[in-house]
RODO-323181 format. One record per atom (N, C-alpha, C): residue in three letters; z, x, y. Coordinates in steps of 0.05 Angstrom, whole numbers, padded with zeros to 5 digits, always signed. Example, Ala and Ser with C-alpha at 12.3 -4.5 7.8 and 13.67 -1.06 7.14 Angstrom:
ALA+00156+00264-00114;ALA+00156+00246-00090;ALA+00156+00264-00066;SER+00142+00257-00045;SER+00143+00273-00021;SER+00157+00258+00001;
This chain:
UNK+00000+00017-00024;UNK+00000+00000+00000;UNK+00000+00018+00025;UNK-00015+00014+00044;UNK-00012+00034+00068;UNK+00014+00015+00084;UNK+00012+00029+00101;UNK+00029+00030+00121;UNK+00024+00005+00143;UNK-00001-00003+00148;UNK-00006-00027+00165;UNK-00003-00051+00142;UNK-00002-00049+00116;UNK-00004-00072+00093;UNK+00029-00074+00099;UNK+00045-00045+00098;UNK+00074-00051+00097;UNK+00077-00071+00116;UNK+00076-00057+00143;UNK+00079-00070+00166;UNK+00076-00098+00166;UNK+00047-00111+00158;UNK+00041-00137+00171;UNK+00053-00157+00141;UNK+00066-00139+00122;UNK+00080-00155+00098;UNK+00106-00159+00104;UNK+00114-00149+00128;UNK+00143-00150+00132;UNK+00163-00129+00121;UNK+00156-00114+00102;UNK+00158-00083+00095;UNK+00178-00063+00110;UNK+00196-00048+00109;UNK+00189-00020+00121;UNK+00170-00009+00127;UNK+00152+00013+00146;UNK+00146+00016+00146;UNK+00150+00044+00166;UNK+00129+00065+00160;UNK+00124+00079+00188;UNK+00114+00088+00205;UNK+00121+00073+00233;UNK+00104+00070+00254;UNK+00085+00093+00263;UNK+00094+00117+00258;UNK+00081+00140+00266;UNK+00063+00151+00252;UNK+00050+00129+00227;UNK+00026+00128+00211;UNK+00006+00138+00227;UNK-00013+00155+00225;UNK-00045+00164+00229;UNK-00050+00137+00236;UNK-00064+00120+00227;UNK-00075+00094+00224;UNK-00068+00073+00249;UNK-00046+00071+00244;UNK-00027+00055+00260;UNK-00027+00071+00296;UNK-00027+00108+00294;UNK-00028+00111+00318;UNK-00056+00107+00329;UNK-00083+00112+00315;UNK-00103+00104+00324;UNK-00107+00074+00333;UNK-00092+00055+00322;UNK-00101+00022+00339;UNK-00081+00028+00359;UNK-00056+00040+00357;UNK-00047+00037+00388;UNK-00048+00052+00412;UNK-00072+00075+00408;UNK-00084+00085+00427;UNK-00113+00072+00434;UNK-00123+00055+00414;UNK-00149+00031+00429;UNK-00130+00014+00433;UNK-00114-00004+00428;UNK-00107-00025+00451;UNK-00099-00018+00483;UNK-00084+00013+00482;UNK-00078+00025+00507;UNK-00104+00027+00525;UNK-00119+00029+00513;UNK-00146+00041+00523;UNK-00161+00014+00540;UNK-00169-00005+00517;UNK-00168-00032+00520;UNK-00158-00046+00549;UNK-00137-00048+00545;UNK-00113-00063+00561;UNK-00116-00039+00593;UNK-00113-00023+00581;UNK-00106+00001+00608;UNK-00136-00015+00630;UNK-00163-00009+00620;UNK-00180-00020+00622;UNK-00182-00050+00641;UNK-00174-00064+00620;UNK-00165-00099+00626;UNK-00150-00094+00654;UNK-00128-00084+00660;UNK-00106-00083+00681;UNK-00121-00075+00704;UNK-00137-00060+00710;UNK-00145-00040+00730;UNK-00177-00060+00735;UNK-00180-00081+00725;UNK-00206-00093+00732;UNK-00197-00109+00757;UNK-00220-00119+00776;UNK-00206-00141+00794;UNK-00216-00167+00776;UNK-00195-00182+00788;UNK-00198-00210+00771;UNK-00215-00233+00779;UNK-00241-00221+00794;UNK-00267-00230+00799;UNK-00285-00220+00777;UNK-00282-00207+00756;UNK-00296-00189+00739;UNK-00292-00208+00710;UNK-00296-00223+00714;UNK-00293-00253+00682;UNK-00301-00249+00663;UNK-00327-00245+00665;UNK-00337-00229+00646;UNK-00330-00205+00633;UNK-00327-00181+00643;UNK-00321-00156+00637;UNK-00290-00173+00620;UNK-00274-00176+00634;UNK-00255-00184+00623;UNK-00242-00199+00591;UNK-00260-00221+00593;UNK-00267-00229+00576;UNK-00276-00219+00545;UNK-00297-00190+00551;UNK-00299-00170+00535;UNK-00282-00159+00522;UNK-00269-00146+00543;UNK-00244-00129+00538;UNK-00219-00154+00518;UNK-00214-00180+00525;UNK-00204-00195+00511;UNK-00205-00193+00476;UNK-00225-00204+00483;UNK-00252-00211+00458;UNK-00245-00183+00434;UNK-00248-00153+00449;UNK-00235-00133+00439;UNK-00214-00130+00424;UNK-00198-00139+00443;UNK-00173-00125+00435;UNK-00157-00149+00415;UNK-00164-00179+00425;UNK-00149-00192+00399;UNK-00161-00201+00383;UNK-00147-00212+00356;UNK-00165-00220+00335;UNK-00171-00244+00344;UNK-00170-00259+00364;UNK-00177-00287+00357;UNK-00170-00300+00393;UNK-00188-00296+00409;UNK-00182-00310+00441;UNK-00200-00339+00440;UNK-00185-00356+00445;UNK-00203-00387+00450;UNK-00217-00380+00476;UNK-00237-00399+00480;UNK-00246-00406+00503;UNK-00227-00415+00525;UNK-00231-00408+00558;UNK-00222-00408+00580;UNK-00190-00396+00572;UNK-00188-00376+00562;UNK-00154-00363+00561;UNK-00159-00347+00586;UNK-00133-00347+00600;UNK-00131-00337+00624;UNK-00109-00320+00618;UNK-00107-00286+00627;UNK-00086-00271+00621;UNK-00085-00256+00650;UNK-00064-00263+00664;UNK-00056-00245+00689;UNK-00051-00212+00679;UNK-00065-00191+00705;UNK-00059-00165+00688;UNK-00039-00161+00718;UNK-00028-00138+00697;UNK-00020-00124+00681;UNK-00008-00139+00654;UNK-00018-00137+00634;UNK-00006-00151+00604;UNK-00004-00120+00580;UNK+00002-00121+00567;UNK+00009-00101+00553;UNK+00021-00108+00525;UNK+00015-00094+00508;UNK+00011-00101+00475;UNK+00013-00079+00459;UNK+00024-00075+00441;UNK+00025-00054+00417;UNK-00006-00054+00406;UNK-00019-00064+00385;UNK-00043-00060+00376;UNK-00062-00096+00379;UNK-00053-00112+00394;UNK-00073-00136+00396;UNK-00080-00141+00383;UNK-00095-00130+00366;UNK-00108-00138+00339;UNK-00101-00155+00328;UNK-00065-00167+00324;UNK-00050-00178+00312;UNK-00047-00202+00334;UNK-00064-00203+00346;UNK-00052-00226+00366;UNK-00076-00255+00368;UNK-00076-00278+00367;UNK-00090-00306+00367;UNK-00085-00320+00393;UNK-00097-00323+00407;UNK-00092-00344+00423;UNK-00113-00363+00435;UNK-00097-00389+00432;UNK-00114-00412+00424;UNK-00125-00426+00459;UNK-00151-00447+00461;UNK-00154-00451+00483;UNK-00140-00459+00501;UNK-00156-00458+00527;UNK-00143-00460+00551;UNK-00115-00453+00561;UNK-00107-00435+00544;UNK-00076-00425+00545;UNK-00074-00398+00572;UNK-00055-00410+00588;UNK-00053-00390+00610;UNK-00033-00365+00607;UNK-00026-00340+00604;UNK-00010-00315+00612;UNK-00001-00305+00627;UNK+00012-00310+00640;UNK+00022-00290+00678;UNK+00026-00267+00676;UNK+00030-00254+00690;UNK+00024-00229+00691;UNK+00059-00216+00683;UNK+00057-00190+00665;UNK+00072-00167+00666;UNK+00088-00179+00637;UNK+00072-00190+00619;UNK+00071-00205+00595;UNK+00079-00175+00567;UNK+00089-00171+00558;UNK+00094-00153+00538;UNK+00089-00169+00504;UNK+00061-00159+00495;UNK+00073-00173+00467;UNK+00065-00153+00446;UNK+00091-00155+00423;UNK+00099-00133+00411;UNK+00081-00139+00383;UNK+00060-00132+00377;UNK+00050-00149+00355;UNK+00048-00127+00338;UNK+00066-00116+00326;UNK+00079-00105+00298;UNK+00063-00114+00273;UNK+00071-00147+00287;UNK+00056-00172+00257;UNK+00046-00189+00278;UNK+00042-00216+00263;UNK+00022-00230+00278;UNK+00034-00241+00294;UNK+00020-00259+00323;UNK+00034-00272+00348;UNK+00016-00289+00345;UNK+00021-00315+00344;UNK+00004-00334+00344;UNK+00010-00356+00361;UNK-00007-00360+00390;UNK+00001-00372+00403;UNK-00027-00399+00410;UNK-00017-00431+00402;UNK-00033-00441+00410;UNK-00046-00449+00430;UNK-00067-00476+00433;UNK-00078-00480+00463;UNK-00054-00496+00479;UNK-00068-00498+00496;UNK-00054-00507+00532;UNK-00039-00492+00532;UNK-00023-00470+00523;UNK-00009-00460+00524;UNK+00006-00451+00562;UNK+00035-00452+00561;UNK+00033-00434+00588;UNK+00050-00413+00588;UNK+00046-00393+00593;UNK+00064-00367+00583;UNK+00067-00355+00606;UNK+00097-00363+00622;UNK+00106-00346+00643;UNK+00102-00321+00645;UNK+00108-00309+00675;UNK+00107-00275+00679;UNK+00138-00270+00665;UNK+00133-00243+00663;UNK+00152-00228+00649;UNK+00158-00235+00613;UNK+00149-00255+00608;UNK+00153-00268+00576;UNK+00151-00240+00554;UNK+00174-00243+00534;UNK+00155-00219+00514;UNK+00167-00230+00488;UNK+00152-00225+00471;UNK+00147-00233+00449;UNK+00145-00210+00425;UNK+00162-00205+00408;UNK+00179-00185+00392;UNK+00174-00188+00364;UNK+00154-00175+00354;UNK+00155-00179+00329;UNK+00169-00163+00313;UNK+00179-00137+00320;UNK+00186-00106+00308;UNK+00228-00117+00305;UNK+00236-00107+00286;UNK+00254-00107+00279;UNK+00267-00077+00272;UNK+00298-00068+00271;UNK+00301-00045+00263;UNK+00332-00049+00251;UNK+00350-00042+00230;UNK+00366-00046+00218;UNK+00385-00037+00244;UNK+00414-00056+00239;UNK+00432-00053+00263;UNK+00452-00035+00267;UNK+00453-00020+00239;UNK+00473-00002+00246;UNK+00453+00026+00237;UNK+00464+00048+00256;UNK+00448+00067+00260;UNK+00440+00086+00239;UNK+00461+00086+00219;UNK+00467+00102+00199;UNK+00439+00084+00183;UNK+00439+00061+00178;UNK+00414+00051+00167;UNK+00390+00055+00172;UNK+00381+00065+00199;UNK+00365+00055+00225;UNK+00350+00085+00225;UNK+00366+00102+00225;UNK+00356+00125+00227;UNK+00355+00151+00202;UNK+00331+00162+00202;UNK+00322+00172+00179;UNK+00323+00205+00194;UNK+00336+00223+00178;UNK+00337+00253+00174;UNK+00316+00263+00168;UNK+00300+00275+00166;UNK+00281+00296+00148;UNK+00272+00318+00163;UNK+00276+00346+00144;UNK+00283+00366+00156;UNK+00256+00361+00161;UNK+00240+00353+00142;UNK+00200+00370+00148;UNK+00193+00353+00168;UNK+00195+00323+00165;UNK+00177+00309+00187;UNK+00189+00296+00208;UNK+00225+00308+00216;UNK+00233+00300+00242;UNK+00249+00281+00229;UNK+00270+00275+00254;UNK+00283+00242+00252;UNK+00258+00225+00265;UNK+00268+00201+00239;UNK+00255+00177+00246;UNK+00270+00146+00247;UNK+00259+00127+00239;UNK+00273+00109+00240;UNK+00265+00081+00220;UNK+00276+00063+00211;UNK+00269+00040+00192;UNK+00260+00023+00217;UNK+00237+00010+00212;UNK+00228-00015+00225;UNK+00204-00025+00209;UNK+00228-00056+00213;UNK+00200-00082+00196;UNK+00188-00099+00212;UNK+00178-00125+00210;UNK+00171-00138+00222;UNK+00166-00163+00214;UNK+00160-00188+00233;UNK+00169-00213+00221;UNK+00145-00234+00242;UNK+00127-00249+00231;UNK+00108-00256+00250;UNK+00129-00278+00269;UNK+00108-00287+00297;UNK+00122-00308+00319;UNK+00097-00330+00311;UNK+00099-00351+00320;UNK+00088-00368+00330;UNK+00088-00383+00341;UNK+00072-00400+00372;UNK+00074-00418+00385;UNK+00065-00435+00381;UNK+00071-00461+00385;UNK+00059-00486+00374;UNK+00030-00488+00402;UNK+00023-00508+00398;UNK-00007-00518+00420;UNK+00020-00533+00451;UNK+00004-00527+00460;UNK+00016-00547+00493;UNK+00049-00536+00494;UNK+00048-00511+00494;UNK+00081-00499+00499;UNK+00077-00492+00523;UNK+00108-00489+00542;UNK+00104-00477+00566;UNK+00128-00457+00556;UNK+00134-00435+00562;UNK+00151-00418+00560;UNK+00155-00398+00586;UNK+00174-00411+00605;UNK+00186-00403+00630;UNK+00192-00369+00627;UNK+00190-00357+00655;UNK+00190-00328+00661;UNK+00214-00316+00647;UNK+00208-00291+00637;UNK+00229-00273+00628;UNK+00242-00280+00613;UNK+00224-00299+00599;UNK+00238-00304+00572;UNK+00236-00285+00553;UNK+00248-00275+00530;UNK+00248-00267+00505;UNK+00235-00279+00476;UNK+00221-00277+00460;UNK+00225-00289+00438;UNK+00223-00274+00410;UNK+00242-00277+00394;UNK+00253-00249+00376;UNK+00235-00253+00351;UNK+00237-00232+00335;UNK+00220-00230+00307;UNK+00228-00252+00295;UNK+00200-00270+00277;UNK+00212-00291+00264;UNK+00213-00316+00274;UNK+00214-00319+00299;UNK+00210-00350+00303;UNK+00184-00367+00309;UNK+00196-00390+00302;UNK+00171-00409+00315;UNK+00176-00431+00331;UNK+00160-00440+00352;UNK+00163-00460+00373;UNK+00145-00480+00365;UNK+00146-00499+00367;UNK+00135-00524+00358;UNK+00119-00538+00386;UNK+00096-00554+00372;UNK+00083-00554+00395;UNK+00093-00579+00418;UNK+00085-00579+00443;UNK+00087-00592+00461;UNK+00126-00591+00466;UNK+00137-00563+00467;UNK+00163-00557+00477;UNK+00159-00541+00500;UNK+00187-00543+00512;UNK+00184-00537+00535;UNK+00216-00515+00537;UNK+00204-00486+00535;UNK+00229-00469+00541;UNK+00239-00450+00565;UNK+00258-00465+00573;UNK+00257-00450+00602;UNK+00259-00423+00611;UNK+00263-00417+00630;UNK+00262-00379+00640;UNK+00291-00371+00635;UNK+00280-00352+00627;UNK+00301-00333+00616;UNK+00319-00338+00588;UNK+00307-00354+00573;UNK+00320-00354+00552;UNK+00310-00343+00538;UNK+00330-00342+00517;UNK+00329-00312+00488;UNK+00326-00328+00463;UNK+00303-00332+00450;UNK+00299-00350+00441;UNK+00294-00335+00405;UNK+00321-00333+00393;UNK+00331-00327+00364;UNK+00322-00339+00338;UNK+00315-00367+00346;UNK+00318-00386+00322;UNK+00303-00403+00326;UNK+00281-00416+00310;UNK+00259-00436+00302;UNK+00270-00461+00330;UNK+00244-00466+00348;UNK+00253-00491+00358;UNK+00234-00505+00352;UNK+00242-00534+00350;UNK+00225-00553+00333;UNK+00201-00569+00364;UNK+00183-00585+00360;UNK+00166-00596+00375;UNK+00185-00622+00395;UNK+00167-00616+00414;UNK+00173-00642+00435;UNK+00205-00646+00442;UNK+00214-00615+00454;UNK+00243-00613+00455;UNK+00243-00601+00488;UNK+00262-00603+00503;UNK+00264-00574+00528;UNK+00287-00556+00512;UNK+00285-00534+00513;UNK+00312-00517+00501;UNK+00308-00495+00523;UNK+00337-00488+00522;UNK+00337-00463+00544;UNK+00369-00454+00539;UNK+00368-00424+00548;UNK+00387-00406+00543;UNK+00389-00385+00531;UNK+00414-00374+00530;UNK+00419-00337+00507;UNK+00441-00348+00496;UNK+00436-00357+00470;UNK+00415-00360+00461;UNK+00405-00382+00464;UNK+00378-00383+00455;UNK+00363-00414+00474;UNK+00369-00437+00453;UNK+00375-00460+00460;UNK+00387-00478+00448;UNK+00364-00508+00454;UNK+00363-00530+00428;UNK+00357-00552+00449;UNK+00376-00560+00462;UNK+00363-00582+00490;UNK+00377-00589+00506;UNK+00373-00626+00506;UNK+00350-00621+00496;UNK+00338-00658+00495;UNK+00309-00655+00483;UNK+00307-00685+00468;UNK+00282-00687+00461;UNK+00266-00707+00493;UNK+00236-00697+00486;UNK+00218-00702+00517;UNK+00202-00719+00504;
């Protein structure tokens, strides 16, 4: 099994794979690219999209500066909007549906690493300290809005047409047609 099979199986794995560093020097490349265009350039843009994830719907709008581990691992469905200064960690997959609205600062965490350090961190005289990290796919349901500076951790899923407000840290599966908000983000009411 390589190292990106570990990875996107939820696996150990490690990150400082050959393989693994080559897609995350093209998404840098990519994205670096994407950020530095003016956002009269739709086209060009759109390219660079098209590129870097596995799967962009029609009219997706992504404010730059946005920024991503390898994209490749990333879906996103139509007419879904991104604000700008967006971080998504796609370790494993991010799957975000249409209408989507995805506040500035939002990031989205697929990478996991054991919590106590003694687990976490690996010795080896030949190839350096390193470290254990797995990963756990996200997904967003269709018609989510997900307020600024929010978080959302390895492993969950949002259900479609919810509504999660800014700044919440969002740990645990929220179900459809709910508002939830908080650290950790909680429902608050069904909508």
């Amino acid at each position: 099994m390589t190292e990106k099979e570990k990875m996107l199986s939820g696996q150990n794995y490690d990150s400082r794979d050959p393989e693994l560093i080559d897609q995350y020097h093209r998404a840098r490349k990519l994205f670096q690219e994407y950020n530095r265009l003016e956002s009269t350039e739709i086209n060009r843009r759109n390219e660079l999209l098209d590129q870097l994830f596995k799967y962009k719907g029609s009219g997706v709008w992504i404010e730059a500066p946005f920024f991503c581990d390898y994209g490749e691992h990333i879906s996103i469905g139509e007419n879904t909007f991104v604000n700008a200064n967006c971080f998504f960690l796609d370790n494993n997959t991010i799957t975000i549906g249409k209408n989507g609205l995805i506040g500035p600062y939002v990031q989205i965490y697929t990478a996991l690493h054991p919590l106590k350090a003694s687990e976490r961190i690996i010795e080896n005289k030949e190839k350096g300290t390193s470290y254990l990290t797995a990963t756990l796919p996200v997904v967003v349901g269709d018609s989510v809005w997900i307020g600024g500076n929010s978080v959302l951790m390895p492993g969950v899923s949002i259900g479609d047409n919810t509504t999660i407000g800014a700044g919440s840290v969002v740990t645990k599966n929220i179900p459809e047609n709910v508002l939830a908000f908080g650290n950790p983000c909680k429902v608050i009411r069904e909508l």
